[in-house]
C-alpha positions as CSV (number, residue, x, y, z in Angstrom):
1,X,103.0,-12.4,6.7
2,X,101.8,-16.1,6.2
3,X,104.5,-18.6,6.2
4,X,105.4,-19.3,2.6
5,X,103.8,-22.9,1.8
6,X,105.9,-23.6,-1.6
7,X,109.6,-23.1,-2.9
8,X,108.1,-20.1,-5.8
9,X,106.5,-18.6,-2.5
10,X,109.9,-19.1,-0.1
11,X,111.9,-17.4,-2.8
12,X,109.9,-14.3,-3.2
13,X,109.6,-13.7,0.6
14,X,113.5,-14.6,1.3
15,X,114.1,-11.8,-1.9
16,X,111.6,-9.1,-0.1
17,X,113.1,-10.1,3.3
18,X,110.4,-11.7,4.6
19,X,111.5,-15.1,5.3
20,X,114.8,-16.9,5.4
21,X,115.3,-19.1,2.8
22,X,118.0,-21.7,4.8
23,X,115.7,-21.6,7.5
24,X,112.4,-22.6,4.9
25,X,114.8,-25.2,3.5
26,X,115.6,-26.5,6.6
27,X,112.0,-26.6,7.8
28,X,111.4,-28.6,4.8
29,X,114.4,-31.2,4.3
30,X,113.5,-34.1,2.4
31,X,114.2,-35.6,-0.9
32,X,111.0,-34.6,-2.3
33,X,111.7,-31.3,-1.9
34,X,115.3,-31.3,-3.0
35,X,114.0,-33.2,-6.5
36,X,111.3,-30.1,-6.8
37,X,114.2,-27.1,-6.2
38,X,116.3,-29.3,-8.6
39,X,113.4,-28.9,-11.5
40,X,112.8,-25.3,-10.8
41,X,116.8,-24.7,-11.0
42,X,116.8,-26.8,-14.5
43,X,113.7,-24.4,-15.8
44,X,114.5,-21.5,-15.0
45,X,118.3,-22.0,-16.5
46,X,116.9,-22.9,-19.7
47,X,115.6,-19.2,-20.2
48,X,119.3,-18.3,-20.4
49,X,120.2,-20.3,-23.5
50,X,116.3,-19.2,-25.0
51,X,117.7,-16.4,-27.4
52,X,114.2,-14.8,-27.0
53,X,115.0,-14.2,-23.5
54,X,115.4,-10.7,-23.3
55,X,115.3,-10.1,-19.8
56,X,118.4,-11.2,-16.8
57,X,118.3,-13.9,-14.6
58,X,118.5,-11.5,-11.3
59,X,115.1,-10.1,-12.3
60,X,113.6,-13.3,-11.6
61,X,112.9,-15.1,-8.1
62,X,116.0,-16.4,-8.5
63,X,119.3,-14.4,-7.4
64,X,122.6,-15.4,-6.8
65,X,122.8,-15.9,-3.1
66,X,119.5,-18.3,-3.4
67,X,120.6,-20.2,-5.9
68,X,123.8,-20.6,-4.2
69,X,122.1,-21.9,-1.4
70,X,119.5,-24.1,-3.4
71,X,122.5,-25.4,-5.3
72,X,123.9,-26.2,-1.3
73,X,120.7,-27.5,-0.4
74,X,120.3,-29.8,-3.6
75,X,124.0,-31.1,-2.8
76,X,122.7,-33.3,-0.1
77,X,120.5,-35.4,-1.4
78,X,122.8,-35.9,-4.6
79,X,123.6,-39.7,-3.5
80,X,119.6,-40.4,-3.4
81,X,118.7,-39.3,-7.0
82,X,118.7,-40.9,-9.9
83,X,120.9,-40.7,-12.4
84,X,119.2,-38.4,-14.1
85,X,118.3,-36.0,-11.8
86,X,122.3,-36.2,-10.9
87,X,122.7,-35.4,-14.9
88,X,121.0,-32.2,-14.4
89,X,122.1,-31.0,-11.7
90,X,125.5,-31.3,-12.8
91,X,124.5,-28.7,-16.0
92,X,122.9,-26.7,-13.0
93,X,126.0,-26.0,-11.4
94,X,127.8,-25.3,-14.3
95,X,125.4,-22.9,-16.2
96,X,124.8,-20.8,-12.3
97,X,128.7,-20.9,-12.3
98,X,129.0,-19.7,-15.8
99,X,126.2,-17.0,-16.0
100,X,126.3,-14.8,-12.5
101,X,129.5,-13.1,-13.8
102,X,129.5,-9.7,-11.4
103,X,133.2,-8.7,-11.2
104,X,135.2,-6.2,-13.6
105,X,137.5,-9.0,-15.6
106,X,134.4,-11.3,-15.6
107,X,135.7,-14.0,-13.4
108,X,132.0,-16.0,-11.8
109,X,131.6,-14.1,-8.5
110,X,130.5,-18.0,-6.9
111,X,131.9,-21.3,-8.8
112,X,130.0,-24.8,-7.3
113,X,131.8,-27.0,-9.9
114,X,135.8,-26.8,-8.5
115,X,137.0,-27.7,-12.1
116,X,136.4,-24.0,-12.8
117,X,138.1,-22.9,-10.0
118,X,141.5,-21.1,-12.4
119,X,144.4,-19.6,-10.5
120,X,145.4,-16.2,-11.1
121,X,148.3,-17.4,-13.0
122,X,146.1,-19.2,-15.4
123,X,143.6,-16.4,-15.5
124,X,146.8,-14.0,-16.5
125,X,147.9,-15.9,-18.8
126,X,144.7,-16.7,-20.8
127,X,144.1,-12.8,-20.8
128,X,147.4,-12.6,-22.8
129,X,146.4,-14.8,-25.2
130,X,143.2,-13.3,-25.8
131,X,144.5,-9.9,-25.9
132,X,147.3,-10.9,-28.5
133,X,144.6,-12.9,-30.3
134,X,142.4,-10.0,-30.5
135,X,145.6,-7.2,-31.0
136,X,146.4,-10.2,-34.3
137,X,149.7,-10.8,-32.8
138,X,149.2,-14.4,-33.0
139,X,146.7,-15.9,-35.3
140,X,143.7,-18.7,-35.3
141,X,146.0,-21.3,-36.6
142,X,148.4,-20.5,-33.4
143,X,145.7,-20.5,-31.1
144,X,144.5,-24.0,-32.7
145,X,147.9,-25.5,-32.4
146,X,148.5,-24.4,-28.9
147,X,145.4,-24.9,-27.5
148,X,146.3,-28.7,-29.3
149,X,149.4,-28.7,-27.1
150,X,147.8,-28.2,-24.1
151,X,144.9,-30.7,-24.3
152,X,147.4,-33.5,-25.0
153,X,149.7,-32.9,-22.0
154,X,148.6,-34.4,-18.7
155,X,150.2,-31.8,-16.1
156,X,147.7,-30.1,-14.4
157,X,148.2,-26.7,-15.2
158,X,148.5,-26.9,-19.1
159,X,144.8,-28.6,-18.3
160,X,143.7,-25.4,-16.4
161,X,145.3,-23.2,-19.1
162,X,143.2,-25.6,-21.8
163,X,140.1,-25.0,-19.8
164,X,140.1,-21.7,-18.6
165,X,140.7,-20.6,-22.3
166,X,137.5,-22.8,-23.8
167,X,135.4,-21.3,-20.5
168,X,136.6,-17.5,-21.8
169,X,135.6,-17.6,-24.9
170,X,132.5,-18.7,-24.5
171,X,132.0,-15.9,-22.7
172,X,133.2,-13.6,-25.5
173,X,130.8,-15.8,-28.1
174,X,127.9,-15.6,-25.5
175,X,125.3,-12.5,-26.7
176,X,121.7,-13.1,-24.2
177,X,123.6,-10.8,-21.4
178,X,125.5,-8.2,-23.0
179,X,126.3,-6.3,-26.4
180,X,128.7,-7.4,-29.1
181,X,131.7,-6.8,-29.2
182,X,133.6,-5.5,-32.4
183,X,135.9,-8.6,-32.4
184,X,132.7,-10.9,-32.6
185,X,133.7,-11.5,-35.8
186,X,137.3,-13.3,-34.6
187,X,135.6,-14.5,-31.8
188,X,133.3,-16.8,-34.4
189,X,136.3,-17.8,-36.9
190,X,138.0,-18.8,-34.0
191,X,135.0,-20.3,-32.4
192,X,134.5,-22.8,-35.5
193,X,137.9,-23.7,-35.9
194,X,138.5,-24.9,-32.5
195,X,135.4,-27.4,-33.3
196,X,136.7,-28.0,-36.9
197,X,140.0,-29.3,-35.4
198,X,138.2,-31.4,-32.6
199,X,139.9,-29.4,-29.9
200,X,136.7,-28.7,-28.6
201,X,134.9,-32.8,-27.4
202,X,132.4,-33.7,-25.5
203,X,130.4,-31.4,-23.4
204,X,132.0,-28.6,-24.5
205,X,131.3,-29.4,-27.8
206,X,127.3,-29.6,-27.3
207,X,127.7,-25.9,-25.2
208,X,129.9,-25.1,-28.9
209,X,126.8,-25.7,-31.2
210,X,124.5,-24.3,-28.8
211,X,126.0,-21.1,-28.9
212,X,126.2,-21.3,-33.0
213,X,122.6,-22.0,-33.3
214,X,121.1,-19.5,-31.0
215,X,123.0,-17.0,-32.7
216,X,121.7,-18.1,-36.0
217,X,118.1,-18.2,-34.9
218,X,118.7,-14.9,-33.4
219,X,116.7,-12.7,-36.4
220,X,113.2,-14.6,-35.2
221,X,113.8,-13.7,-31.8
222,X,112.0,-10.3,-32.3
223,X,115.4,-9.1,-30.6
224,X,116.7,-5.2,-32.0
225,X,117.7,-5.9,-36.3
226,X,121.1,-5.0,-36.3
227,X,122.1,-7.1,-33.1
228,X,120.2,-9.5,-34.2
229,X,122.1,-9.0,-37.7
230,X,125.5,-9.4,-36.1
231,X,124.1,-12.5,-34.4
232,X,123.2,-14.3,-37.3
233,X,126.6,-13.4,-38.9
234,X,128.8,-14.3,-35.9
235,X,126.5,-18.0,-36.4
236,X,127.4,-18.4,-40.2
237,X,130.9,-17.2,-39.7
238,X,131.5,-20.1,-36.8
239,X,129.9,-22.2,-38.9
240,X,131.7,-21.9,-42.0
241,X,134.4,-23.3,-40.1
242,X,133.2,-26.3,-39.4
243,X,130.6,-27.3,-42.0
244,X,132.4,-30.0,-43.9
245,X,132.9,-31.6,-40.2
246,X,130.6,-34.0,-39.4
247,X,128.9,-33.2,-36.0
248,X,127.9,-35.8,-33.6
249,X,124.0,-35.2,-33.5
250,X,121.7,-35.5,-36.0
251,X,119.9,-33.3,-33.8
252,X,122.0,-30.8,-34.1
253,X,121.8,-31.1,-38.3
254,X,117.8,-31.0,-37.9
255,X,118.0,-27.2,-36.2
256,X,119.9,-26.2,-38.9
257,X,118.1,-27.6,-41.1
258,X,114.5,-26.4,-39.6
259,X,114.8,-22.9,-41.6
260,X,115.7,-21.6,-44.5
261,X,117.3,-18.6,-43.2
262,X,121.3,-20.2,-44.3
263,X,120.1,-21.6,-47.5
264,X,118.7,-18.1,-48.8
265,X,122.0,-16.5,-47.0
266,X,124.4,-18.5,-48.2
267,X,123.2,-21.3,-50.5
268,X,126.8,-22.9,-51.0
269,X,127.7,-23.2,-47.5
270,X,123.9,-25.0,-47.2
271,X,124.6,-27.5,-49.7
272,X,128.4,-28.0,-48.0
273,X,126.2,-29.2,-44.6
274,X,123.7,-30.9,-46.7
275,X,126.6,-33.3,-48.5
276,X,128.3,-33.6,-44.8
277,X,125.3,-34.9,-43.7
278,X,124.3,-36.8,-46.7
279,X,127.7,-38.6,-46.8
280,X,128.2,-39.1,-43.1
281,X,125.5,-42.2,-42.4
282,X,127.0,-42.9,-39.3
283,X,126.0,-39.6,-37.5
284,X,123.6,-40.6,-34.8
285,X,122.3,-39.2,-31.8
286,X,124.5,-38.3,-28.9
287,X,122.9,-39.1,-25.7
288,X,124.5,-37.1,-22.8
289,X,125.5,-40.4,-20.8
290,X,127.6,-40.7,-24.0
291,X,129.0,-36.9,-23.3
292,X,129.8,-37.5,-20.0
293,X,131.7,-40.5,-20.6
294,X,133.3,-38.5,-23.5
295,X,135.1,-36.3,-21.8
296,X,134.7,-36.1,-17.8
297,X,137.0,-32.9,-17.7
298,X,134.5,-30.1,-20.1
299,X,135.4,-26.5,-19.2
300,X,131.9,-25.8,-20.0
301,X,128.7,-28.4,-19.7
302,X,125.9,-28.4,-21.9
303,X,125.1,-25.1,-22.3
304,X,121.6,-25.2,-22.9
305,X,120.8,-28.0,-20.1
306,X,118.9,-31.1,-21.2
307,X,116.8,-30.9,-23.5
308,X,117.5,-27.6,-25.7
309,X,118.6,-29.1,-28.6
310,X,119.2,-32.7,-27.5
311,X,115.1,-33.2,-27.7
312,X,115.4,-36.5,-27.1
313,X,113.1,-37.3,-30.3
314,X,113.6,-39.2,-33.3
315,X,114.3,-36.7,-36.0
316,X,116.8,-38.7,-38.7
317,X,113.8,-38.9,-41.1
318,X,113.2,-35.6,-40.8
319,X,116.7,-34.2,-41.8
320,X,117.2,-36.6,-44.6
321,X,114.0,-35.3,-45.5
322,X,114.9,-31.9,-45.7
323,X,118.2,-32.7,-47.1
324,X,116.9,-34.4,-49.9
325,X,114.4,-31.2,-50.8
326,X,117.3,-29.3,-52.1
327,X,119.5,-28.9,-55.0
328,X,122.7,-31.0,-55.7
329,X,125.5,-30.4,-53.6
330,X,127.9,-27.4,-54.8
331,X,131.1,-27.6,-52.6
332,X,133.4,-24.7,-51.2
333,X,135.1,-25.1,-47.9
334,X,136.2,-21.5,-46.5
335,X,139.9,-21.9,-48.1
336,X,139.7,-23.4,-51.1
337,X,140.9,-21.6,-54.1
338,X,138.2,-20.0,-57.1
339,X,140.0,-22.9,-59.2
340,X,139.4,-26.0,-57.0
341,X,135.9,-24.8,-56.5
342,X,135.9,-24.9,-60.2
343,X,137.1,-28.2,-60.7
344,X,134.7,-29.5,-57.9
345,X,131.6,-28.3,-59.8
346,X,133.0,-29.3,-63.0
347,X,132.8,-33.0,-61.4
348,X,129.1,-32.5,-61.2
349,X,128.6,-32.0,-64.9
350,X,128.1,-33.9,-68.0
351,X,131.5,-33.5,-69.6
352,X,131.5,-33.5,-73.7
353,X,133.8,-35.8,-75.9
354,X,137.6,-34.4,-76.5
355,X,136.7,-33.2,-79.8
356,X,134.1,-31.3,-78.9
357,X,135.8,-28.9,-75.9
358,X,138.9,-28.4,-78.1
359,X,136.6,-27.7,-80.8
360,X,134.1,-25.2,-78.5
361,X,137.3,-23.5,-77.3
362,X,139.1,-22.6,-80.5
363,X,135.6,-21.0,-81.6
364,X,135.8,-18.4,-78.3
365,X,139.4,-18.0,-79.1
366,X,138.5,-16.6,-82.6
367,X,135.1,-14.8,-81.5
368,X,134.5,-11.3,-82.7
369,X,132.0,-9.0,-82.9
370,X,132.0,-9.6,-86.7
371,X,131.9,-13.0,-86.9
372,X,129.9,-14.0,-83.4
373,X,126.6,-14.7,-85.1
374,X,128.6,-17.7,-87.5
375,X,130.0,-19.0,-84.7
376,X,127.4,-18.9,-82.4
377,X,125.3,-21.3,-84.7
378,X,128.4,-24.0,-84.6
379,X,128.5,-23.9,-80.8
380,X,125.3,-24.3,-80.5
381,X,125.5,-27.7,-82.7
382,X,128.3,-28.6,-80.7
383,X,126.8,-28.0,-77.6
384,X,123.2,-28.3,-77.0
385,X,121.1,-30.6,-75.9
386,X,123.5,-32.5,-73.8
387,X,126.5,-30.3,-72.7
388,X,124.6,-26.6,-72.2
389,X,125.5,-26.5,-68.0
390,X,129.1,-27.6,-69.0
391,X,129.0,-24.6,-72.0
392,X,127.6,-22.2,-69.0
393,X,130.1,-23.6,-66.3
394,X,132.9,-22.5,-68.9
395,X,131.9,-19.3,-70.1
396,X,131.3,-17.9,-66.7
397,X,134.4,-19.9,-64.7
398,X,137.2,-19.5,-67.7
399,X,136.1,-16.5,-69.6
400,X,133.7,-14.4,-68.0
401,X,135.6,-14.5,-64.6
402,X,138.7,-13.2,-66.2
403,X,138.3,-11.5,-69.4
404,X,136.3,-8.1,-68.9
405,X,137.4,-6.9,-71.4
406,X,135.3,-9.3,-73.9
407,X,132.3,-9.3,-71.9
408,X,130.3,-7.3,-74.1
409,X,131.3,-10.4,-77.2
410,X,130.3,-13.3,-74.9
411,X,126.6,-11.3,-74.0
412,X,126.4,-10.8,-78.2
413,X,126.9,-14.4,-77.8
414,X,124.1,-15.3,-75.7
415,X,121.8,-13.1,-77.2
416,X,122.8,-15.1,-80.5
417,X,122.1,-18.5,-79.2
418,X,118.8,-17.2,-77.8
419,X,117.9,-19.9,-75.5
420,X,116.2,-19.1,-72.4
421,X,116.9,-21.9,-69.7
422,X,120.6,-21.2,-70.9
423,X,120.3,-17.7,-70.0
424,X,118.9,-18.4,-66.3
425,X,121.6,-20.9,-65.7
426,X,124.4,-18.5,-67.0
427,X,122.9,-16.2,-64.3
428,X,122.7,-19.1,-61.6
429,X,125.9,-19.9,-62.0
430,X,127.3,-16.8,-61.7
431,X,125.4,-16.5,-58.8
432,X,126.9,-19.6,-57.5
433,X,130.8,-18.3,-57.9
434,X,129.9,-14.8,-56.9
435,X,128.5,-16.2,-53.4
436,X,132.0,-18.5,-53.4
437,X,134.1,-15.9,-53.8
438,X,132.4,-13.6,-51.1
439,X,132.4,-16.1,-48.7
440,X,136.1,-17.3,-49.0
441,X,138.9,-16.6,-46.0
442,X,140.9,-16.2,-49.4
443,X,139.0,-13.2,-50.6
444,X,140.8,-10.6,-47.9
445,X,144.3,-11.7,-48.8
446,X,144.5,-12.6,-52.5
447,X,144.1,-10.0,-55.1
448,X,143.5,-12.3,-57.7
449,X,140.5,-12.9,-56.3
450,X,139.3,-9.6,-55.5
451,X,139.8,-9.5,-59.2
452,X,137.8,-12.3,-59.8
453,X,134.7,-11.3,-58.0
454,X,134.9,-7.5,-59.5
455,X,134.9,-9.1,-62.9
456,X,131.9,-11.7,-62.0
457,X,130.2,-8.9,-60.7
458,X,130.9,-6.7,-63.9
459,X,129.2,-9.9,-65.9
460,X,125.9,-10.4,-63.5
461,X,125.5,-6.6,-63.9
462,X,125.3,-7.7,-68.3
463,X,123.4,-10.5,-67.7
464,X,120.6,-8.5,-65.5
465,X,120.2,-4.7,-64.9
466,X,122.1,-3.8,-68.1
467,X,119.3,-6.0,-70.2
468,X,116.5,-4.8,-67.9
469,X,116.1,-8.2,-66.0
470,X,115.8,-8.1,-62.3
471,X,118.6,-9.3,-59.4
472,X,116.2,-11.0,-57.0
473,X,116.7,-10.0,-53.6
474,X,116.3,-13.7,-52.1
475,X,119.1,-14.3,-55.2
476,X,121.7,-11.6,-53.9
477,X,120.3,-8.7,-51.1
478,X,122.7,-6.3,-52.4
479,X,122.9,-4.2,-48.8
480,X,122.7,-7.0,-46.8
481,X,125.7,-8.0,-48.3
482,X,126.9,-4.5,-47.6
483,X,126.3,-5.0,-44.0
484,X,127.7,-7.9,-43.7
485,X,130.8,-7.1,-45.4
486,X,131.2,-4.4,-42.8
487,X,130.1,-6.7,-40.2
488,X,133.1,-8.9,-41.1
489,X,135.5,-6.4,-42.1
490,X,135.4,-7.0,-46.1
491,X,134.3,-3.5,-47.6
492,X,137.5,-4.0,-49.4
493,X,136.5,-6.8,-51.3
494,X,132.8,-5.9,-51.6
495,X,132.2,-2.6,-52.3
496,X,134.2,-3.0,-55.7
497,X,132.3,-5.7,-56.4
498,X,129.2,-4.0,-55.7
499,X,130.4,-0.8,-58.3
500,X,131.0,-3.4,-61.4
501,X,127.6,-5.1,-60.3
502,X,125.7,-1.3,-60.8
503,X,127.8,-0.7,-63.6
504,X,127.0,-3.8,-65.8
């Protein structure tokens, strides 16, 4: 065979056992060549944060012994490079150290960074806490508080402990080399509120988004629907966490921002970025010098290496741009109750004189189906032009959300008053607090919710199907709501929901 005259050629004969690769290197020693292995390393890492990447890193020229020893090889030269060739060779290590995982608990077989080195101790004892974690022995807010307590001690092994944790559960979050698991779900809540708590800084912070957005641009990855389902959902659950958080990166905001996939899923946690972003001036571009200096001691560099979502281009204009495309800001953070979120959209609207609510709200006190057509035309004097979305805003928040029982009055109501835009914003609206409620941490544990959202859904089945008007399917995708309910373990509180909707 003819001696391999390039590193491409040195690594296919070394993996058909042609040629020795040490001996090719050695042959070959210069800085020249170390700066070339370096760039190949750094390219063909980035496939592995590329969620269209459907095939494994060991299928490639590279394999684990060579790029130990490129990695070995690369080492040498480290004091002649420039910084940033030093930079990536750093995110090198750490992505070769983090991806070749080949024994049974999913320790790395080969780690060239030492700070992932972990004892067995520490290893134990983070398997505990995931285990307990996952059995719901202990809950997120433990795990946040101890994983708090750890990163603000200085001893050694509490650091370890603090680090082998972070290292592990990216692991558990990461999908482009194995299937989900069935606590993906946990995984992502816990995920975003280690970020929405700033226990996760720096480094690890950039590999935290990373991991967020290539789940959520999982669906146009061609990759198999319902993986690429649960993707997207583990994405939007992580970042439901964290979306009232201001990130560091504007880049980070112009990814999200690039589609339209979490505006048409979720519109309300959309417009909760969209105000972070809006209101937070002051987030800029993160270069990584900036991460290094950061914090020095990441479990986990940046995942992606250089340049997957840290383009290095100016895109502010950009996201401001497609910030200011959309609708005005309607605000629900994951725990809020159906009444704060009330009051927070209330804020947005007009509100009428005193006379005029007290006078709007005895009239539905004393509606009937005998006298709704007289007091349909005083509300209507009362409250058009000016106060219709605060008229809407009340019927569906204060009466239709609680009252079923006079649901059939209030539509007699609206026929009554006749006004069209009036009608599409009752149904918007309801839209808007149906969407809150399903998306809530609140929804699983309170009943009053789940009451809530059966009687919303009871009204938005009146307002549409039961008067022969459509429910868009970019409004509300009934069974992808199905899905996603069982995705995230909340039949409970949808499929009730979804009985009253079919009902109406």
């Amino acid at each position: 065979m003819q001696h391999p005259s390039n590193l491409e050629s040195a690594l296919l004969a070394a993996k058909r056992g042609y040629c020795s690769l040490e001996s090719w290197l050695k042959e070959h020693e210069s800085l020249e060549c170390a700066s070339k292995a370096l760039r190949f390393l750094s390219n063909a890492y980035k496939q592995l944060s590329d969620p269209t990447f459907k095939g494994r890193i060991e299928d490639s020229l590279l394999s684990e012994v060579s790029s130990k020893i490129l990695i070995a090889f690369i080492d040498k030269y480290a004091g002649l490079m420039t910084p940033e060739e030093n930079r990536s060779l750093r995110t090198v290590r750490s992505i070769a150290s983090w991806n070749f995982v080949t024994s049974e608990d999913g320790a790395s077989s080969f780690t060239a960074d030492p700070t992932l080195n972990f004892s067995s101790d520490v290893e134990n004892e983070v398997k505990v806490y995931f285990n307990n974690f996952y059995k719901r022995i202990i809950s997120v807010d433990d795990i946040v508080n101890m994983m708090k307590a750890l990163k603000n001690v200085s001893d050694a092994k509490s650091l370890n402990i603090f680090n082998c944790f972070i290292h592990h559960l990216y692991k558990e979050c990461k999908f482009s080399r194995k299937p989900l698991k069935t606590h993906s779900h946990m995984s992502a809540v816990l995920l975003g509120s280690l970020i929405n708590h700033n226990v996760i800084t720096g480094q690890d912070l950039i590999a935290a988004l990373q991991l967020v957005l290539n789940a959520l641009q999982a669906r146009s990855s061609g990759k198999d629907p319902t993986v690429s389902l649960k993707m997207f959902m583990f994405g939007l659950e992580s970042l439901r966490q964290f979306a009232s958080k201001p990130q560091p990166s504007v880049e980070f905001y112009s990814e999200l921002f690039s589609s339209n996939e979490i505006a048409d899923e979720d519109p309300s946690l959309f417009n909760i970025l969209r105000r972070t972003f809006e209101e937070n001036p002051s987030i800029t571009r993160l270069s990584e010098e900036d991460l290094l200096k950061s914090d020095s001691k990441s479990a986990v560099p940046h995942a992606g290496g250089p340049g997957v979502f840290l383009k290095g281009v100016d895109v502010t204009e950009a996201v401001a741009s497609a910030v200011r495309a959309g609708d005005k800001p309607l605000s629900l953070t994951n725990n809020e109750s159906f009444d704060t979120a009330v009051e927070v959209y209330r804020e947005t609207l007009l509100q009428p004189p005193v006379d005029v609510t007290d006078r709007v709200h005895f009239l539905i006190n004393n509606l009937t189906p005998l006298n709704v057509v007289d007091k349909s035309k005083e509300i209507r004097k009362k409250v058009f032009p000016d106060f219709v979305e605060w008229f809407v805003n009340y019927i569906v928040s204060t009466r239709a959300s609680k009252e079923e029982n006079f649901h059939h009055v209030y539509i007699e109501l609206l026929e009554n008053l006749n006004d069209v835009q009036m009608y599409k914003s009752m149904i918007n609206t309801t839209l808007y607090y149906v969407k809150s409620l399903l998306y809530s941490e609140r929804i699983i544990r309170e009943s009053n919710d789940r009451s809530l959202l059966k009687n919303l859904g009871s009204w938005l089945g009146l307002l549409t199907f039961a008067n022969n008007k459509p429910l868009l399917s970019k409004d509300l995708e009934v069974k992808r709501i199905i899905c996603e309910a069982y995705v995230r373990g909340r039949l409970m509180s949808v499929l009730p929901f979804i009985q009253k909707l079919l009902e109406g």
